[in-house]
C-alpha positions, -999 to 999 in steps of 0.1 A, spaced: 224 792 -559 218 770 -532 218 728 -538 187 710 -537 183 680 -512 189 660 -538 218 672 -548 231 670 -513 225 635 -508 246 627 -539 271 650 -527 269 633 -491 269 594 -508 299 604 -523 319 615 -494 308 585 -473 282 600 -453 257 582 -465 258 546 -469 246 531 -499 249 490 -481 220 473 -464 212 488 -429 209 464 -400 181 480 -383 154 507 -387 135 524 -360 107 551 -363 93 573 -339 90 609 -332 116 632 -339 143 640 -309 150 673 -322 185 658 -330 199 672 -369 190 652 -403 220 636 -418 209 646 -452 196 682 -446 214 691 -407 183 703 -403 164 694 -363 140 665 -365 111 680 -346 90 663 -321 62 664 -345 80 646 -372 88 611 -378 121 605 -372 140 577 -394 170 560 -368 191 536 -392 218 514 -375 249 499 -389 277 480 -373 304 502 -380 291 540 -379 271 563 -360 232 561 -366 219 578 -391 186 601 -386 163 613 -416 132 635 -419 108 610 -437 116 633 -474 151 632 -466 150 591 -463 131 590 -494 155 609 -514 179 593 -499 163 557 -509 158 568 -546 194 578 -552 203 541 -540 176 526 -565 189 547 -590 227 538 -585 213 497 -583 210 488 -553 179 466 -544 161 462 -513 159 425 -498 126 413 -509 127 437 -540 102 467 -530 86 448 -498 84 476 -471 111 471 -449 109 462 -412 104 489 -390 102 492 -355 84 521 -334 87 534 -301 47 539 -297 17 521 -314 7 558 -324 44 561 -348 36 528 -362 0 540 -374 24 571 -389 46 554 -406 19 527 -414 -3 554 -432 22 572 -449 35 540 -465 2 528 -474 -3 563 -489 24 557 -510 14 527 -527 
């Protein structure tokens, strides 16, 4: 049977794929048809597109599902945002991916 995403994102946490430390910047914008870190799966052009940047690795590039399962797992393991469930920061290529990423936050909460 196969494993579900979530399961894979423990799995990739684990091995060191996926950080679980604070992020030093977050972009959004379309996909670039570039793989998912969490599910190697293309981000398509008609997808938001999560780009996380560290110091010391590669970025990391998430369907918007994949970055949420990805965020939970670190909740549940204790780690806690800066300003404790504030939206993060994010920065768009195009007024129309902030508006996404705007709505779908807002939908959210």
């Amino acid at each position: 049977m196969p494993k579900s995403l979530a399961e894979i994102v423990r799995d990739k946490m684990e091995g060191g794929t996926l950080p679980l430390d604070e992020r030093i910047q977050l972009w959004a914008g379309m996909g670039s048809c570039q793989p998912c870190t969490v599910c190697d799966l293309a981000i398509l052009k008609a997808q938001v597109e999560y780009e996380l940047q560290y110091d010391d690795r590669e970025p990391i590039r998430l369907h918007a599902g994949c970055r949420g399962l990805w965020e939970a797992e670190r909740r549940r393991r204790g780690y806690l945002p800066k300003g404790r469930g504030r939206p993060a920061r994010v920065w768009t290529t195009s007024r129309r991916s902030r508006q996404i990423v705007q709505s779908a936050y807002v939908q959210r909460t």
